[in-house]
Backbone as a chain_set.jsonl record, in Angstrom:
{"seq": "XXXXXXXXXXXXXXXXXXXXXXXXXXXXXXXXXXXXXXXXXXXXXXXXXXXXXXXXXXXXXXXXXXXXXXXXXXXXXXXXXXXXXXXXXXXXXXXXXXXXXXXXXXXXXXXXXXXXXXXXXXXXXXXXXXXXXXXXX", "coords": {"N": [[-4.044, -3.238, -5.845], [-4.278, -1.366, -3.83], [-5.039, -2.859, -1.568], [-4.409, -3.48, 1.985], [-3.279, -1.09, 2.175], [-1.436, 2.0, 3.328], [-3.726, 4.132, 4.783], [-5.836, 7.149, 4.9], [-8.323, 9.244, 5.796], [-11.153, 11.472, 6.304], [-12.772, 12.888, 9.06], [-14.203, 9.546, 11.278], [-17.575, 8.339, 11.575], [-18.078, 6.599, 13.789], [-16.135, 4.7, 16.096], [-14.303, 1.779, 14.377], [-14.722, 2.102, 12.35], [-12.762, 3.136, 10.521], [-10.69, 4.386, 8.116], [-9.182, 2.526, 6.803], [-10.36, 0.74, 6.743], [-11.749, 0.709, 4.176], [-10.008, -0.616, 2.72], [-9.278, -2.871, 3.448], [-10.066, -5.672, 2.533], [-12.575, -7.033, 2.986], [-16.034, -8.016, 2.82], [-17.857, -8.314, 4.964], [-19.043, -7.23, 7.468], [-21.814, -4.995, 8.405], [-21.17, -3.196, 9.694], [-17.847, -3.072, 10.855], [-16.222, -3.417, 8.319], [-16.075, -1.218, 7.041], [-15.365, 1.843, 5.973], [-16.439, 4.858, 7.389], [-17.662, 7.991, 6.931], [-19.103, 11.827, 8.372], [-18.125, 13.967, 7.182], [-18.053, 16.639, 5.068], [-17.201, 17.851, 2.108], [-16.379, 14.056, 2.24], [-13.273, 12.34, 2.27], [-11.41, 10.001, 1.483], [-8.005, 8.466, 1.099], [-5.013, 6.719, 0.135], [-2.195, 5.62, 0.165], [-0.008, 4.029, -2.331], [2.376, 3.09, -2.134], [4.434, 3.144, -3.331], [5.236, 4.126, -6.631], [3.144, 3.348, -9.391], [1.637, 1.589, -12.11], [-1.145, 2.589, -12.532], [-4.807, 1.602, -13.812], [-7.421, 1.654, -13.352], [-10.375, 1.472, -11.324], [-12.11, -0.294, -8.348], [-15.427, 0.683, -6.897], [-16.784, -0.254, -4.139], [-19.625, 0.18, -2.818], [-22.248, 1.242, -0.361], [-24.713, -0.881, -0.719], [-22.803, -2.908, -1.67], [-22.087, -4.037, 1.243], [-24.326, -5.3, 1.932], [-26.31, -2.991, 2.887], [-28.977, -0.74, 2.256], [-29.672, 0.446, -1.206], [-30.271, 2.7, -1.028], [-28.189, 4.343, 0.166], [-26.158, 4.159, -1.733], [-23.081, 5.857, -2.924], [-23.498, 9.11, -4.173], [-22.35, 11.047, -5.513], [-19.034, 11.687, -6.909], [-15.415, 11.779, -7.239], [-12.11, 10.851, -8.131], [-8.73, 11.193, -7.742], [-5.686, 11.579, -8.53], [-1.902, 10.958, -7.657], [1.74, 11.764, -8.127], [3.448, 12.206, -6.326], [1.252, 12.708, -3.343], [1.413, 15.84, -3.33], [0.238, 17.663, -5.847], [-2.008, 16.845, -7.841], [-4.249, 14.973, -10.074], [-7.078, 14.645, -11.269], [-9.071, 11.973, -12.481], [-11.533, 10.805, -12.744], [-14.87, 11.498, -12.381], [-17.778, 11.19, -11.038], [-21.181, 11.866, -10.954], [-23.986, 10.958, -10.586], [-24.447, 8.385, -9.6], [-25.677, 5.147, -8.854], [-25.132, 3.098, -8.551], [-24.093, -0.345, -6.835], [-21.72, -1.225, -6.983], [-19.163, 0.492, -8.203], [-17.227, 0.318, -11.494], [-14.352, 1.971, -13.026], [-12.979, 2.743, -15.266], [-9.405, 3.785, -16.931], [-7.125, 5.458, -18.419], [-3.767, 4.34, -18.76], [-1.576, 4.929, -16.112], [1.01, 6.302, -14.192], [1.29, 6.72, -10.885], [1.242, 7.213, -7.095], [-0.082, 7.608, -4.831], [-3.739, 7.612, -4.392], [-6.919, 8.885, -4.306], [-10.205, 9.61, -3.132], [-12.715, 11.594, -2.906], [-15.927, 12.282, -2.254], [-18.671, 13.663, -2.988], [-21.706, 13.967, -2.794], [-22.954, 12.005, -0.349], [-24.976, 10.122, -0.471], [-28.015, 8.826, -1.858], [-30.188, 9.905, -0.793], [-29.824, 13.806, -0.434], [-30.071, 14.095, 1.872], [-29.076, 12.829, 4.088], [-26.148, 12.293, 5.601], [-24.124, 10.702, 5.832], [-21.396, 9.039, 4.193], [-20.261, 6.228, 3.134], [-18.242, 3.682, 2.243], [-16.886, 0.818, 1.338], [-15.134, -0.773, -0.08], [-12.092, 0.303, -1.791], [-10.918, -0.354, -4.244], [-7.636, -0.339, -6.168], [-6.661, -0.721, -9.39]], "CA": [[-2.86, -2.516, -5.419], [-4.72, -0.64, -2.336], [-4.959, -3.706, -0.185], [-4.134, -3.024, 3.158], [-1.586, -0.271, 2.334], [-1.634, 2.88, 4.295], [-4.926, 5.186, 4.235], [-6.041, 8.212, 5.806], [-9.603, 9.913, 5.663], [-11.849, 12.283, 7.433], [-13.166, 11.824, 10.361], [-15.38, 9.028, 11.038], [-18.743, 8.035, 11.957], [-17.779, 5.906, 15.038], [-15.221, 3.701, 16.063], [-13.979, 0.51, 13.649], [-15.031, 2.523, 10.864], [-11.941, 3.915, 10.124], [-10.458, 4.666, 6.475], [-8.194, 1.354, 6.834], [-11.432, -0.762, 6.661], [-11.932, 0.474, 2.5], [-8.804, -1.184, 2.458], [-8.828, -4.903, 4.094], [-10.135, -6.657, 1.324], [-13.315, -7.435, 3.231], [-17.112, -6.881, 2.825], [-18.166, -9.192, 6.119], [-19.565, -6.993, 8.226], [-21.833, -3.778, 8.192], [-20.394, -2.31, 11.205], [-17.071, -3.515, 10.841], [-15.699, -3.664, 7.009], [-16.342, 0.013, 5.848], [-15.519, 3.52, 6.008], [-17.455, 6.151, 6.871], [-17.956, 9.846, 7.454], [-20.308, 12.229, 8.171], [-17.879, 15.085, 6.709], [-18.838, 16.841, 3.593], [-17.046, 16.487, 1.526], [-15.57, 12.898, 2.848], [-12.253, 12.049, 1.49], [-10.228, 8.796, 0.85], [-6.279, 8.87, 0.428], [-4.481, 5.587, -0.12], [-0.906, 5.374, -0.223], [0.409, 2.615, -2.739], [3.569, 2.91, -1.033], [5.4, 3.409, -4.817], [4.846, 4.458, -8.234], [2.509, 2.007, -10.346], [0.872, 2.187, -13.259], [-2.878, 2.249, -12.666], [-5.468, 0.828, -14.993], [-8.941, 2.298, -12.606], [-10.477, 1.576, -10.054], [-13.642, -0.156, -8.227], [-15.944, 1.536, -5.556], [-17.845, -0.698, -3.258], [-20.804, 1.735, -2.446], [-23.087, 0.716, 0.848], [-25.074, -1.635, -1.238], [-21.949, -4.178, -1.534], [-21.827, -4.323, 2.071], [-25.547, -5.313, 2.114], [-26.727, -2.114, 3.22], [-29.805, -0.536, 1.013], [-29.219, 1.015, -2.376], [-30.351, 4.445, -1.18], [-26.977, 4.637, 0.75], [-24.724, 4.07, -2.173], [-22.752, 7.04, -2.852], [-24.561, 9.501, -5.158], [-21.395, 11.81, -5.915], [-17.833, 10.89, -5.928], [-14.168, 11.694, -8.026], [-10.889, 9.671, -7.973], [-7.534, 11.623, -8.019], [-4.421, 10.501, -8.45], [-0.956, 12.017, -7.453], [2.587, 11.299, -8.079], [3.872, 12.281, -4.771], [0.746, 13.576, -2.826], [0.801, 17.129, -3.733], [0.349, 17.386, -7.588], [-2.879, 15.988, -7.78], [-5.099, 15.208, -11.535], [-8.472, 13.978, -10.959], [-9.088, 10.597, -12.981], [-12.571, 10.402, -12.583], [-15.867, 12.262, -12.181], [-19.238, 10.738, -10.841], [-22.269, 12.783, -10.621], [-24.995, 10.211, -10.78], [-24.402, 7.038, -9.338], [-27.106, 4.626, -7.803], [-24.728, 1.51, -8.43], [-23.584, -0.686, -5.568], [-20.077, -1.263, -7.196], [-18.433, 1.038, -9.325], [-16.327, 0.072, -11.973], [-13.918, 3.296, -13.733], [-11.462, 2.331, -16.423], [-8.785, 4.898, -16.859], [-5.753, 5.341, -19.456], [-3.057, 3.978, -17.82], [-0.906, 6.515, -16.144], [1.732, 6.519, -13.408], [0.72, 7.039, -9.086], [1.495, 6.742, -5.687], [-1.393, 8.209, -3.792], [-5.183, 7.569, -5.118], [-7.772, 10.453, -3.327], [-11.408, 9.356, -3.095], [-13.66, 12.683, -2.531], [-17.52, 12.183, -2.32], [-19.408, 15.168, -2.339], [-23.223, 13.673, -2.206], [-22.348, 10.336, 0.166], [-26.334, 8.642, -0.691], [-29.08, 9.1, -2.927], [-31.156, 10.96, -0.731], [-29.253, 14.215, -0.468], [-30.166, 14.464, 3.332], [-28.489, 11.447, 4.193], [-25.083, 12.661, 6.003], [-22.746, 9.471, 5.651], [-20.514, 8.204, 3.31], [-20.364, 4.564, 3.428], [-17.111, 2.623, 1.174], [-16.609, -1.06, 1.944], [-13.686, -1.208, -0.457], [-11.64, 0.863, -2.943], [-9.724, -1.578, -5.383], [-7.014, -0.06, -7.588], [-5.789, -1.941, -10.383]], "C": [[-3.07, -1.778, -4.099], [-4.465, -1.647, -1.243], [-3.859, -3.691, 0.809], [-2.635, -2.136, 2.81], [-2.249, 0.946, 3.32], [-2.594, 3.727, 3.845], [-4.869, 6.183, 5.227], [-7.235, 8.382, 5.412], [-10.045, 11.083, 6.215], [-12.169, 10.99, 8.102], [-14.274, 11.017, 10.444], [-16.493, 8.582, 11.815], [-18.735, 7.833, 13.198], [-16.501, 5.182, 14.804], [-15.562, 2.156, 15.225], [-14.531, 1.149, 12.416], [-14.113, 3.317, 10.159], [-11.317, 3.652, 8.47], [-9.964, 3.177, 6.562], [-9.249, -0.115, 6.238], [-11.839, -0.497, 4.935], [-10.92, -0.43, 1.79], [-8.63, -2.585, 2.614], [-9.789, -5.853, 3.375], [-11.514, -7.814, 1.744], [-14.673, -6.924, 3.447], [-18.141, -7.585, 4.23], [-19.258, -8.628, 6.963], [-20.365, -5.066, 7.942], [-21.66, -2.073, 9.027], [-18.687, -2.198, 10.929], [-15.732, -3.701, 9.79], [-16.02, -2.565, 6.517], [-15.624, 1.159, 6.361], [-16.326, 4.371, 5.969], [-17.461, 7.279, 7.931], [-18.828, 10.479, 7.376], [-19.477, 13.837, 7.698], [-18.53, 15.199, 5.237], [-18.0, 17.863, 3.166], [-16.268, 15.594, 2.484], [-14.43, 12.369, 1.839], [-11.655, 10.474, 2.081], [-8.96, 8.803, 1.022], [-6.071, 7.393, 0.781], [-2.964, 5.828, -0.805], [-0.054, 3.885, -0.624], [2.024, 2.544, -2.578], [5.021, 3.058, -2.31], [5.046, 3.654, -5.775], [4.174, 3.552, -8.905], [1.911, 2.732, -11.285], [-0.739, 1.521, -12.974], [-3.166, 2.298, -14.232], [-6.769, 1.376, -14.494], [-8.72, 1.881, -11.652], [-11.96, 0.923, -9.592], [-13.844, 0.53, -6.941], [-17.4, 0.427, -5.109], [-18.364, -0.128, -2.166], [-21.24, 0.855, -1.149], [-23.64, -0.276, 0.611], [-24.325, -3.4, -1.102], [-21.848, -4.8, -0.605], [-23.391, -4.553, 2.906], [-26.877, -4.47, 2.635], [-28.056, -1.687, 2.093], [-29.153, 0.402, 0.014], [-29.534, 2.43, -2.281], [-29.467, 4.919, -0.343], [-25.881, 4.609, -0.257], [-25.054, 5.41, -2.59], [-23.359, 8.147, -4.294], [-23.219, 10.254, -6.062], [-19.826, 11.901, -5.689], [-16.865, 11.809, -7.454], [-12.865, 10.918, -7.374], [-10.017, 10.611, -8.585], [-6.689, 11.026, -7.719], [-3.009, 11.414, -8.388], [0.409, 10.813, -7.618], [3.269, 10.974, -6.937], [2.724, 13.214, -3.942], [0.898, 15.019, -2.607], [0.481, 17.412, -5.348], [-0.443, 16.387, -7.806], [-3.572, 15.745, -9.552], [-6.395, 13.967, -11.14], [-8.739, 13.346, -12.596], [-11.01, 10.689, -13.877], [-13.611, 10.915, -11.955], [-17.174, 11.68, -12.231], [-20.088, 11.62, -10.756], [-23.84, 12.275, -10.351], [-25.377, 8.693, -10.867], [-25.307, 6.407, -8.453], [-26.542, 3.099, -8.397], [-24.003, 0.743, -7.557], [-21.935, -1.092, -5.579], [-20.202, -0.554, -8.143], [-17.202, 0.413, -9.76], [-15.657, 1.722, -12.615], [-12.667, 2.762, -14.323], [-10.544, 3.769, -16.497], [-7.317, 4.609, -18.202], [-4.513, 5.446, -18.547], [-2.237, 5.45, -17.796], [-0.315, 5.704, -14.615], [1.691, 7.158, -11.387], [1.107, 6.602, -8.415], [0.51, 6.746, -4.599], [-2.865, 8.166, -5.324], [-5.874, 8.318, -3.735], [-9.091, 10.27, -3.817], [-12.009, 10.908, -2.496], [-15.055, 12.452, -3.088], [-18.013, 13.61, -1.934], [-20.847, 15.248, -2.343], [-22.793, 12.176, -1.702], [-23.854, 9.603, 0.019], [-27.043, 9.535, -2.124], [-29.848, 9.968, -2.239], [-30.259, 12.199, -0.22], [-29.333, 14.806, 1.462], [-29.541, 13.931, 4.095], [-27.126, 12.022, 4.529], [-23.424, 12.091, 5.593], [-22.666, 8.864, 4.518], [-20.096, 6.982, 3.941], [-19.56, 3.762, 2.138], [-16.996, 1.699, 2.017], [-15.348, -1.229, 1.255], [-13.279, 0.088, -1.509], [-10.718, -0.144, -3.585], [-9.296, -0.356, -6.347], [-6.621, -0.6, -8.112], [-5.583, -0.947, -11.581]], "O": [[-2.121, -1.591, -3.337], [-3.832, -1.399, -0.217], [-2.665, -3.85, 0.557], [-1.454, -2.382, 3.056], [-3.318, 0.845, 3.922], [-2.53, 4.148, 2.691], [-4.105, 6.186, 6.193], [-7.498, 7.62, 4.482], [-9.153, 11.801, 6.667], [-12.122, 9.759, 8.104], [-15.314, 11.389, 9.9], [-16.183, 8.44, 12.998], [-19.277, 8.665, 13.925], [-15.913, 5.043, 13.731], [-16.612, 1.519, 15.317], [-14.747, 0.414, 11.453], [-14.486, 4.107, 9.292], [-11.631, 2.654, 7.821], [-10.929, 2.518, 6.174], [-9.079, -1.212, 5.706], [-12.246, -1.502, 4.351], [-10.969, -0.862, 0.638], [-7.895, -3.306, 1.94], [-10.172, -6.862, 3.968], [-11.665, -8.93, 1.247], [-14.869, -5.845, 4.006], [-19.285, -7.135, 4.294], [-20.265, -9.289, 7.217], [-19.724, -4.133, 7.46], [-21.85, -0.857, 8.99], [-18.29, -1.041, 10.79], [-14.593, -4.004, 10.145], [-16.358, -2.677, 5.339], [-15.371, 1.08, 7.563], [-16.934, 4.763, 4.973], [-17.33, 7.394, 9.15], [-19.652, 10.186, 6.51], [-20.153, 14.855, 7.846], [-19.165, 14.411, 4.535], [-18.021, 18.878, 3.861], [-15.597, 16.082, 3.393], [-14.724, 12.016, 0.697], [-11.632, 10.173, 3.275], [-8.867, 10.015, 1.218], [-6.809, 6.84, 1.597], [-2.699, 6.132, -1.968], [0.375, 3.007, 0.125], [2.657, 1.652, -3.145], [6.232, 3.059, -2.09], [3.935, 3.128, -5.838], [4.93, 2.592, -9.057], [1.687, 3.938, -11.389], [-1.239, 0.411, -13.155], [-2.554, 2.647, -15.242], [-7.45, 1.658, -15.48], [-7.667, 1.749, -11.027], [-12.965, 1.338, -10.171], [-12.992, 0.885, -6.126], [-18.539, 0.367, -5.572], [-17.918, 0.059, -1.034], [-20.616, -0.179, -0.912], [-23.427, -1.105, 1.496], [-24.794, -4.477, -0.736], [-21.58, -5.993, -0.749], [-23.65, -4.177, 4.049], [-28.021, -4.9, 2.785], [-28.099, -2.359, 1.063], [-28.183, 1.083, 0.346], [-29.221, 3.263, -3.132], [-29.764, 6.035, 0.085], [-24.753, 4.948, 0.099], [-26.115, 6.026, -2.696], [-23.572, 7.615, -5.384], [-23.136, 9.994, -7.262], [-19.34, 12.132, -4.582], [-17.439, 12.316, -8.418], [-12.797, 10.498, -6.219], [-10.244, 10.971, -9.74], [-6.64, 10.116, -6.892], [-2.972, 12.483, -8.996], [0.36, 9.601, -7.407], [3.626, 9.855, -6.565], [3.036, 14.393, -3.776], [0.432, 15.421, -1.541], [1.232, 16.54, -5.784], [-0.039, 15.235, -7.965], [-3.184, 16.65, -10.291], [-6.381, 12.774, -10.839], [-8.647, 14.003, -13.633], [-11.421, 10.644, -15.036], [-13.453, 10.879, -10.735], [-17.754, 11.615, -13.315], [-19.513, 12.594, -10.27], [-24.737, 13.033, -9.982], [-26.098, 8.029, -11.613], [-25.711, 6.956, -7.428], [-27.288, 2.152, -8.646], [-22.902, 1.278, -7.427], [-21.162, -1.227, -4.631], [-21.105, -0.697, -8.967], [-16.306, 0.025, -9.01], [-16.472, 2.643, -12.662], [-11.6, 2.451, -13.795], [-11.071, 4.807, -16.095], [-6.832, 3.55, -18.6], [-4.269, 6.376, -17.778], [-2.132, 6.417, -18.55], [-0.924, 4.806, -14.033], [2.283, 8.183, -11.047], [1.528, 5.465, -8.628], [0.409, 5.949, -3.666], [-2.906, 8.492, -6.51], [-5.489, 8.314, -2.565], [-9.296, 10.724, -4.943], [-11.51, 11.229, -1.417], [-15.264, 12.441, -4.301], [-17.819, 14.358, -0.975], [-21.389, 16.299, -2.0], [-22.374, 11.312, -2.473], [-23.896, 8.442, 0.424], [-26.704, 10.401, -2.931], [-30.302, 10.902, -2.9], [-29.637, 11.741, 0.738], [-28.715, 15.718, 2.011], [-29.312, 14.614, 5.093], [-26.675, 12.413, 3.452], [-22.328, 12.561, 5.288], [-23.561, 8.276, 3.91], [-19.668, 6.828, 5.085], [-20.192, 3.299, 1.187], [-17.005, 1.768, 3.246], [-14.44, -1.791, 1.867], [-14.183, 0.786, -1.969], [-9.712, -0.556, -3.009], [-10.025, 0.364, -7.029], [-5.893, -1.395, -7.517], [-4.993, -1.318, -12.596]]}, "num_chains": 1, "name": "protein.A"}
């Protein structure tokens, strides 16, 4: 349901790494196909452009995008809003070291999905947040 709809983020890393690229449905390149920030926390937003009923969500960490596994994201949540203000957070990571996340959810009603990472690697020194994709379904 994310693919290529409208995103926003913080700010990012460099140029072509803008939020839009968690979005285009491609893991091709590791310059080229991601998102990333060196804010802290680094946020997400994805506007599914209408009301749906989500089901979760995956998170293709740094790993997916062949990067090493001590870049995927260590600390993350997934909110979800009817009309971007009136937010309810979905989903709570604290201890992830997997290169895709899967997150099932009880279906429920959204327009806007809100990615916030608040450790972006494994080693907690490590600045950047690095998504290759967000899939909602």
């Amino acid at each position: 349901m994310a693919l290529k709809r409208p995103t926003t983020g913080s700010t990012i890393c460099k140029p072509g790494e803008e939020a839009e690229k968690a979005v285009n449905g491609l893991l091709a390149s590791k310059t080229h196909d991601k998102f990333c920030s060196l804010e802290r926390p680094a946020w997400l937003q994805v506007d599914l452009q209408s009301l749906r009923t989500l089901h979760g969500f995956t998170v293709k960490h740094a790993q997916a995008g062949a990067e090493p596994a001590s870049m995927n994201t260590r600390a993350f949540a997934l909110s979800v809003s009817p009309d971007g203000a009136r937010w309810r957070q979905v989903v709570k990571i604290d201890d992830n070291v997997e290169g895709v996340s899967t997150h099932r959810i009880a279906p429920m009603q959204a327009r806007y999905v809100r990615l916030e990472v608040s450790q972006p690697a494994q080693d907690p020194a490590d600045p950047a947040t690095r998504i290759y994709e967000l899939e909602v379904w």
